[in-house]
C-alpha positions in Angstrom: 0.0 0.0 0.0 1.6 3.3 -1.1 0.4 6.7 0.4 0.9 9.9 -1.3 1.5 13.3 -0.2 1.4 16.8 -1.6 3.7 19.5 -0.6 2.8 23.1 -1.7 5.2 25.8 -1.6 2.6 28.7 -1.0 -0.2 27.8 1.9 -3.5 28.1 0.6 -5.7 31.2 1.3 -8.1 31.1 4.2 -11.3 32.5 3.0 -12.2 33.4 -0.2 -12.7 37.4 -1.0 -16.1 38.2 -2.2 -15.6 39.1 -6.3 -17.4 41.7 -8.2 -20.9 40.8 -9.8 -20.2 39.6 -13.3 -21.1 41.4 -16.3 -24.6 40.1 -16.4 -25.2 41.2 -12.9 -24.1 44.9 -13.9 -26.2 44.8 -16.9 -29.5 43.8 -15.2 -29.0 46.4 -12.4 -28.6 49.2 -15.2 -32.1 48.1 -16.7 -33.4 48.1 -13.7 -31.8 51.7 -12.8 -33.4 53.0 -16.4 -36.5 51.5 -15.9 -37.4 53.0 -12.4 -35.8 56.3 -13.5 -38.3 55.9 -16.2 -41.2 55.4 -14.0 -40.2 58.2 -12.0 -40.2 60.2 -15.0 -43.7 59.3 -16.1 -45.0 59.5 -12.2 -43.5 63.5 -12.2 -45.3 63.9 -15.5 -48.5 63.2 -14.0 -48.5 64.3 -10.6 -50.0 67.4 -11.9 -53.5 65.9 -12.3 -54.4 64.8 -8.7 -54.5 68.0 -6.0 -51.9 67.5 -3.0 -54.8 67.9 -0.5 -56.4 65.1 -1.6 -53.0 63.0 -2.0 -52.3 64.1 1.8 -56.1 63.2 2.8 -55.6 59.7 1.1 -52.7 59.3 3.6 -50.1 59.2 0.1 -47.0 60.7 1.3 -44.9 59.1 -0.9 -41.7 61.0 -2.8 -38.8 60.2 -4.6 -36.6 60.9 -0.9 -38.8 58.2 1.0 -39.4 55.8 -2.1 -42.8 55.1 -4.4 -44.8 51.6 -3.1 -42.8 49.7 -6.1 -39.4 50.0 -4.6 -38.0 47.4 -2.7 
């Protein structure tokens, strides 16, 4: 019976670091960016049509500073 053993010059790292999201990753959180800029866009657009007393009545304090319902 033979055993074998493996001798490294350079001792393995401990942890692995945490790498950058991939391309893909990047790419999916820039649609994402555009699109909600987009919404926000429309959302300005329209506010206009619906008086702020009756937003503040309906309890609707929403802005762009404490985020829209559709943000996570």
């Amino acid at each position: 019976m033979t055993t074998a053993t493996l001798r490294m010059p350079v001792s393995l790292p401990e942890k692995r670091t945490a790498l950058a999201p991939g391309f893909f990753a990047r790419l999916h959180a820039a649609f994402v960016a555009a699109r909600m800029r987009t919404a926000m866009r429309e959302l300005a657009r329209h506010r206009h049509l619906i008086p702020a007393d009756v937003l503040k009545e309906a309890g609707y304090t929403a802005t762009p500073e404490n985020n829209y319902p559709f943000t996570r």
